[in-house]
FIKE-897993 format. One record per residue (C-alpha): residue in three letters; residue number from 1; x, y, z. Coordinates in Angstrom, 3 decimals. Example, Ala and Ser with C-alpha at 12.3 -4.5 7.8 and 13.67 -1.06 7.14 Angstrom:
2
<site r="Ala" k="1" x="12.300" y="-4.500" z="7.800"/>
<site r="Ser" k="2" x="13.670" y="-1.060" z="7.140"/>
! end
This chain:
70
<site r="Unk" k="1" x="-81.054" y="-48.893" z="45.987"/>
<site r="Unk" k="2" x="-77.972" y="-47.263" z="47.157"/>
<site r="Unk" k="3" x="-77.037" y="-45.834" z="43.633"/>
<site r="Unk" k="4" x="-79.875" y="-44.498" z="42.583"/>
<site r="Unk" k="5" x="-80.112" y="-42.778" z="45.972"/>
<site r="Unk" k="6" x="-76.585" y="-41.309" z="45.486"/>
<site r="Unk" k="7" x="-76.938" y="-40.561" z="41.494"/>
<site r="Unk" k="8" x="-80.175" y="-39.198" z="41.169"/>
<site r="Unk" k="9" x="-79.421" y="-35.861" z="43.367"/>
<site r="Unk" k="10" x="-76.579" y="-35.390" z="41.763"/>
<site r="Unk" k="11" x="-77.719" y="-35.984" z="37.933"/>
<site r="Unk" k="12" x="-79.907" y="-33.039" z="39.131"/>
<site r="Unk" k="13" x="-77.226" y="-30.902" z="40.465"/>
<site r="Unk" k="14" x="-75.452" y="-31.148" z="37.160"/>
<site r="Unk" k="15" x="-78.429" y="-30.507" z="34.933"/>
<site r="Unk" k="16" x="-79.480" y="-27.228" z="36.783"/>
<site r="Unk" k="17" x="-75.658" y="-26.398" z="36.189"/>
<site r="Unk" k="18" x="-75.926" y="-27.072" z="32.615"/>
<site r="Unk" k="19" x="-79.122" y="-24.696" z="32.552"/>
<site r="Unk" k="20" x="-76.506" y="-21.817" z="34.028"/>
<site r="Unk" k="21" x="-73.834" y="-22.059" z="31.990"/>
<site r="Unk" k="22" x="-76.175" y="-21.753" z="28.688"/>
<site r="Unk" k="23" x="-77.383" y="-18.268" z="29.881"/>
<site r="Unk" k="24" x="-76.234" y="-16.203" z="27.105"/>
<site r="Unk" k="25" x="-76.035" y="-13.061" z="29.471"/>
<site r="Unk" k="26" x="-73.705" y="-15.066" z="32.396"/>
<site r="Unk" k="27" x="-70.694" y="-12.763" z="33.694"/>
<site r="Unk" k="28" x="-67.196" y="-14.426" z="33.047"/>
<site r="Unk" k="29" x="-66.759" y="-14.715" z="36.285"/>
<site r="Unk" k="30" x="-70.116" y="-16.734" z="37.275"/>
<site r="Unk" k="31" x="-69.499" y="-18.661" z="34.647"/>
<site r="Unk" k="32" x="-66.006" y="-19.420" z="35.974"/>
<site r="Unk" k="33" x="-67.629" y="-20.274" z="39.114"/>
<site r="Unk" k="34" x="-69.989" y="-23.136" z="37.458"/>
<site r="Unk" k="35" x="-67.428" y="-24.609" z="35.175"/>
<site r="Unk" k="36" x="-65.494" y="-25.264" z="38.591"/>
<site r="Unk" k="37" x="-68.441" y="-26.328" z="39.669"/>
<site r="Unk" k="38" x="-69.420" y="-28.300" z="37.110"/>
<site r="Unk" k="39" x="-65.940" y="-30.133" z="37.205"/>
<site r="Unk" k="40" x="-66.105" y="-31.183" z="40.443"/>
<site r="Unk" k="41" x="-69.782" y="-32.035" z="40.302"/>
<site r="Unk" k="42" x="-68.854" y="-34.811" z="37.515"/>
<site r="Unk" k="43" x="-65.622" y="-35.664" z="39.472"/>
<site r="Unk" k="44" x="-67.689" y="-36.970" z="42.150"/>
<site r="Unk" k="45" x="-70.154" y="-38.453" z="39.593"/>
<site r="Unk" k="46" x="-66.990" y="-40.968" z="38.908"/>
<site r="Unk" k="47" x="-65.989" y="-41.228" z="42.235"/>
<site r="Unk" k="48" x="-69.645" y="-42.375" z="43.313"/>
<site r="Unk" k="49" x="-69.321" y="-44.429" z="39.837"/>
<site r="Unk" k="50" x="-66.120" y="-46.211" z="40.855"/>
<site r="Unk" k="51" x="-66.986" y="-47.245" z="44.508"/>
<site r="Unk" k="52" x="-70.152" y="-48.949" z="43.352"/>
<site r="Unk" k="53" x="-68.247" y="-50.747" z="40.723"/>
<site r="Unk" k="54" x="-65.971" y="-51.851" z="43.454"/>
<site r="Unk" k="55" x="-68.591" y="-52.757" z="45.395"/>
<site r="Unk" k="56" x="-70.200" y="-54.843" z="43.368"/>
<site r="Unk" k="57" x="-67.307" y="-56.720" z="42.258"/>
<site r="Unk" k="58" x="-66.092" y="-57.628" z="46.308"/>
<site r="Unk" k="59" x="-70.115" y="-58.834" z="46.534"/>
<site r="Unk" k="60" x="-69.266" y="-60.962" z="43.371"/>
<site r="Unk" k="61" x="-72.312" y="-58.853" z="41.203"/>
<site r="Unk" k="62" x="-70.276" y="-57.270" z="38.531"/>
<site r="Unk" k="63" x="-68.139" y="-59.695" z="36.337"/>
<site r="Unk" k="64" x="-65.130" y="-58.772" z="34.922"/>
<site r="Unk" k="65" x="-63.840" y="-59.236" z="31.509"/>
<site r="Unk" k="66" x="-60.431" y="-59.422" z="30.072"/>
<site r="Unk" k="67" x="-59.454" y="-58.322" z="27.069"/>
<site r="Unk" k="68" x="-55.926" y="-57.863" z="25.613"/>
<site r="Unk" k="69" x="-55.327" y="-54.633" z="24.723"/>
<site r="Unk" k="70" x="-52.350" y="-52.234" z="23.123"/>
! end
């Protein structure tokens, strides 16, 4: 499956960058450079998340539901 093919890598990306941004003894300015990184890393996350959604609702797989809101 596409997704899962696209997701998985990038689940693992963002783990490993979670590991490196716990080190206690991180320079500010590494751990400027894996906040950034860690940004964009779930900024694509949601990308990849929103053109499978869209995907799936032109195939006529994902139902949509509305609701009234405020």
């Amino acid at each position: 499956m596409v997704s899962h093919d696209m997701r998985t890598p990038l689940n693992g990306i963002i783990g490993f960058q979670n590991l490196a941004r716990d080190e206690p003894n991180l320079r500010s300015e590494m751990q400027s450079f894996l906040d950034d990184a860690h940004h964009a890393s779930n900024h694509l996350l949601t990308v990849i998340n929103n053109l499978l959604d869209t995907s799936q609702i032109k195939l006529g797989k994902l139902a949509l539901q509305l609701k009234v809101a405020s």
